[in-house]
C-alpha positions in Angstrom: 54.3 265.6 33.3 55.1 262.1 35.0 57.2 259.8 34.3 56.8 256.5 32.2 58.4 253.6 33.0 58.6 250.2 31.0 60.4 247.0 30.9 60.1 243.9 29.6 61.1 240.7 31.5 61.4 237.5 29.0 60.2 233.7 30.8 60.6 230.6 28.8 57.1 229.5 30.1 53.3 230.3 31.4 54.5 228.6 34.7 57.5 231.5 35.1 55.3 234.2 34.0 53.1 232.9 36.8 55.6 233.6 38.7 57.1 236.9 38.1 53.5 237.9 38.6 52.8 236.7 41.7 56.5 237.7 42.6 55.8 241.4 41.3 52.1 241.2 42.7 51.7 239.7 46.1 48.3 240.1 46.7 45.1 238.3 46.3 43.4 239.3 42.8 40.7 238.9 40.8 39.3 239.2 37.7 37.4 242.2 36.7 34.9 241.3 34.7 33.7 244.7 33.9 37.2 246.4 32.8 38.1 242.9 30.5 35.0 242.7 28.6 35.4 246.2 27.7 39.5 245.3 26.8 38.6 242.1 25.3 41.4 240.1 27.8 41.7 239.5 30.9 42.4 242.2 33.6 43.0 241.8 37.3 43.1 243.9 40.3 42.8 243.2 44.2 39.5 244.2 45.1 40.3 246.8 48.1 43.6 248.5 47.1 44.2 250.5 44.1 41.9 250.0 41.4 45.1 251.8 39.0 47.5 248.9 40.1 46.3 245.7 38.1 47.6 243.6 35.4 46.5 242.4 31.9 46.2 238.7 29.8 47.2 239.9 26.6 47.2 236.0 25.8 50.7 235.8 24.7 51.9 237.4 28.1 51.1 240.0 30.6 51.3 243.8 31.0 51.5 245.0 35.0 50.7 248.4 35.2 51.5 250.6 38.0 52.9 248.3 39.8 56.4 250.2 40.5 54.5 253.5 41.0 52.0 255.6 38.8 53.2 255.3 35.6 55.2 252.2 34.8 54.4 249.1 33.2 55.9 245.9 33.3 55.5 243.8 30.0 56.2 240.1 31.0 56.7 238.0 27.5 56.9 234.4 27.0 59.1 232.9 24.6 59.3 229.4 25.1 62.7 227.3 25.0 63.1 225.3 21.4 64.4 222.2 21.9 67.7 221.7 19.7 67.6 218.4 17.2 70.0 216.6 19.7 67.5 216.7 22.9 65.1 214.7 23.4 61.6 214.5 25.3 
């Protein structure tokens, strides 16, 4: 039986999200077209390496999946900062 792995890593914005994925996923990607109209979101792969290793759009943050070996995942959720009544813009 293999092993599942998951964690989540919480970013205050798209911009850090961006980050941790191109942090976590150092290669060119793109978008397969095929495999996200079939999800309904956005899934991405590098075209010439593993086609298992690729991450999801959910919209409201990102999944990476098997990333860190076969079997993990990677949930990236944004929560963005609230601003406290004393700051200002």
């Amino acid at each position: 039986m293999k092993k599942v792995t998951t964690r989540t890593i919480i970013v205050n914005s798209q911009k850090e999200a961006r980050r941790e994925i191109d942090r976590l996923f150092p290669t060119d990607y793109e978008k397969d077209e095929v495999s996200s109209a079939r999800a309904g979101y956005g899934i991405y792969r590098h075209h010439t390496l593993n086609p298992n290793v690729y991450f999801s759009d959910l919209g409201t943050g990102y999944e990476l999946t098997n990333v860190e070996g076969e079997g993990s995942s990677i949930r990236i959720r944004i929560e963005e900062r609230k601003m406290k009544s004393s700051e200002s813009i």
